[in-house]
N, C-alpha and C positions, 0 to 999 in steps of 0.2 A: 715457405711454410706460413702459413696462414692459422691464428687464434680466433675462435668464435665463442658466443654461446650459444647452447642448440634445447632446443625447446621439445620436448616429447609430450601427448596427454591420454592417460588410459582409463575413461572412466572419469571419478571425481581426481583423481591422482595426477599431480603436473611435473614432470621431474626436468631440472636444468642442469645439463652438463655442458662444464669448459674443455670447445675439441679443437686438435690442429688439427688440419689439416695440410697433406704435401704429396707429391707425387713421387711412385715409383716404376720405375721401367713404363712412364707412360700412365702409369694408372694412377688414380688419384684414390688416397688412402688416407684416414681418419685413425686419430687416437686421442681416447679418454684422457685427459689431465686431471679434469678434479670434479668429483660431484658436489655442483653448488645448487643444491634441492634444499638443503635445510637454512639457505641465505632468505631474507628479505625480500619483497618483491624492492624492495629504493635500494639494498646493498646488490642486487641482480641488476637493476639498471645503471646504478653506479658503475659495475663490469663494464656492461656493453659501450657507457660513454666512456671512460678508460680506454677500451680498446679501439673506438672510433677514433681516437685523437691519441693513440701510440705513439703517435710520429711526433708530436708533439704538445704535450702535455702543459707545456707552462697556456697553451689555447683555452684550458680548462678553466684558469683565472679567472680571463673577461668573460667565461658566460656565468659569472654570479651574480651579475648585476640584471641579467636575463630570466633566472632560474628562480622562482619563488616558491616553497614546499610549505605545505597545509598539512595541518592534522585533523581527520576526519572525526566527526563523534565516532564513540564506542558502539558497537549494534549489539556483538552477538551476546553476550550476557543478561542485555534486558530480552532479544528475544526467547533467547533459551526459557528463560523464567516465564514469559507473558505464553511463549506455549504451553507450559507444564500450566499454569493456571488455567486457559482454552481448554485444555483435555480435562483439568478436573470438574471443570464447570464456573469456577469462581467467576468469571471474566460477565458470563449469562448470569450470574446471581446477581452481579453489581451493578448490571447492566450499560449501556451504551449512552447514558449522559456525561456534562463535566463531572459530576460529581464522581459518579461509577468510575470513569478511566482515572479521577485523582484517588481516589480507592484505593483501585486497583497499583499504580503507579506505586502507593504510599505501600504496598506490598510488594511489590519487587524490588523495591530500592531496601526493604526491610532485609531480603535473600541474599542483595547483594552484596549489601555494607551499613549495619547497621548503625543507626546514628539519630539522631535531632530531627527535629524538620524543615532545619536550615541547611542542614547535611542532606538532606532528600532533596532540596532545591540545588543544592551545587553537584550531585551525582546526577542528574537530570538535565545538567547546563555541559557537563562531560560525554552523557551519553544519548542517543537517540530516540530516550523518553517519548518526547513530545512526537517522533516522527513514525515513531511503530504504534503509539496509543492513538494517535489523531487528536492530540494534546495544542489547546494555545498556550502561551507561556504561562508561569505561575511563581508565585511566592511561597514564602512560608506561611506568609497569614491565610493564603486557599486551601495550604493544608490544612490548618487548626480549623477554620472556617467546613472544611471537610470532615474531618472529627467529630463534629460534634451533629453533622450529615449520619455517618456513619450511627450514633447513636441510637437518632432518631427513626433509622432504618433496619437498627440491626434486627427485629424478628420478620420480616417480610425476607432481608437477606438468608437468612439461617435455613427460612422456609423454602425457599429456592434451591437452594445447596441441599438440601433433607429431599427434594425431589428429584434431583436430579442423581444423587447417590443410590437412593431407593426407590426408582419410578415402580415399583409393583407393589410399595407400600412396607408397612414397619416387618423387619425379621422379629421383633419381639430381643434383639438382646442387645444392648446397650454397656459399654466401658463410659466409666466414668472417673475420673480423679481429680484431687485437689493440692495446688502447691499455694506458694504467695509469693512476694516480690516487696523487699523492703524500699522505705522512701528516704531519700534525702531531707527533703523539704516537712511540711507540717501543714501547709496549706491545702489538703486533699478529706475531703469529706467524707472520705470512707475510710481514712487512714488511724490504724488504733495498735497498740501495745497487743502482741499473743505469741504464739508459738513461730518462731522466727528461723524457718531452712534453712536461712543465707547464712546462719550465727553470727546476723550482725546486731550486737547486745545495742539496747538502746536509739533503736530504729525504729518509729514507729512504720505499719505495713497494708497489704490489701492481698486480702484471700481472693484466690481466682479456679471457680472448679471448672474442669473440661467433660465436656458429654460427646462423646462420638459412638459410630454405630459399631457392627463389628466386626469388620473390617479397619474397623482404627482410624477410620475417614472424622475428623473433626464436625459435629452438626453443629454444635450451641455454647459460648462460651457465656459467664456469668460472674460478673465479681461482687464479694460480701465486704463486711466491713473487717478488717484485720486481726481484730480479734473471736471472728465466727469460728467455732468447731467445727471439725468435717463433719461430725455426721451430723450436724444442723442445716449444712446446705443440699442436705435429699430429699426434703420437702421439695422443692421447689422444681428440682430435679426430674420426679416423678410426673407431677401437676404437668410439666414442662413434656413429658412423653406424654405420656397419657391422652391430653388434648392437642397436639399438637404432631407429635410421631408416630401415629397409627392407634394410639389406645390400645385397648385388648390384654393379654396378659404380656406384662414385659418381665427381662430380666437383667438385673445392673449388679454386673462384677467392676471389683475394687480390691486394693492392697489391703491389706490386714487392717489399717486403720481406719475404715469404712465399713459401715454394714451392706449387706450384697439384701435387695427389697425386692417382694415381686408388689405389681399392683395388677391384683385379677379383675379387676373394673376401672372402667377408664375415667369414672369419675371421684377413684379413692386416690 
């Protein structure tokens, strides 16, 4: 009687079962031992050297000094992400420079584990960043150095994304809301004493309002100084449709704590 492992593949599906095999009356006859499908592809071939050197196992020793095992980066997680951004458009809004793919990068590595941008440099040194973006290596400081990219780019980015959500131009209805996000530190320029969600007392903060269309597709983000009222940031809001998302008559729903505005001229 003979022990194997026996390879079958139907589809994307690969299933491994451990069979003997032996004969009867002449015939030679298979039976299932154990389905090892949910093993490892290194605990699968661990089997098969196992069973290669059955006969003698202590043989297994000296080939460690032969056998050297790598850990490969991680792929499918940044890919999963960097497709879902492809499909929504971001990846074309960010476009195809270093700066765009550290962008983009500094957004997937947000999905996957949020952190620093020292933390975005060591999930990048773990995973195949650099090798799905068409990324050269990078620090932390290309990220901050990219920040402040980002900045300087965010309404041309927004206006990409606004076209690409809406290629036939504005539906006229617009979600908008506002939260904040308190600060540790004191050094932030737009960081002020106000109405604090987190109930973290004695924080100073930074109001951050979202505009997406409606569809719930994020177009334009916006931060005030911390102690801004919500419904102080619909000025800018509106101005911000108007010229920029179709104009015409729009209409922007919000939570109770916000007034819901039309502007029937794209220049009010």
């Amino acid at each position: 009687m003979t022990v194997h492992v026996d390879k079958s593949k139907s589809g994307k599906y690969v299933r491994y079962l451990l069979r003997s095999s032996f004969r009867v009356d002449g015939k030679v006859k298979h039976r299932t031992v154990a389905n090892i499908s949910h093993c490892s592809p290194e605990e699968i071939d661990a089997i098969k050297l196992a069973l290669q050197h059955k006969g003698d196992l202590t043989s297994l020793v000296s080939l460690r000094e032969d056998v050297t095992l790598l850990q490969g980066s991680s792929f499918g997680a940044v890919w999963a992400v960097y497709d879902m951004a492809r499909q929504l458009g971001i990846q074309a809004a960010l476009g195809s420079t270093r700066q765009g793919k550290l962008a983009l990068w500094q957004i997937i590595a947000r999905v996957i584990d949020q952190g620093s941008r020292l933390s975005a440099v060591r999930l990048a040194a773990g995973h195949a960043a650099c090798d799905i973006l068409g990324l050269e290596s990078f620090n932390e400081d290309d990220l901050y150095v990219n920040l402040d990219w980002l900045d300087e780019h965010q309404r041309h980015i927004e206006d990409r994304l606004f076209a690409t959500s809406a290629p036939s131009g504005s539906t006229g209805l617009f979600l908008y809301d506002v939260t904040s996000s308190y600060l540790e530190g004191v050094q932030n320029e737009l960081a002020a004493f106000g109405y604090n969600r987190d109930g973290k007392k004695g924080k100073r903060q930074i109001t951050i309002g979202l505009l997406c269309n409606a569809q719930g597709q994020p177009l334009s983000i916006e931060v005030f100084t911390g102690n801004t009222n919500d419904t102080a940031t619909m000025a800018s809001q509106i101005r911000k449709v108007a010229q920029r998302f179709g104009g015409g008559e729009v209409t922007f729903v919000g939570d109770r704590s916000h007034r819901a505005g039309t502007s029937p001229r794209p220049d009010h």
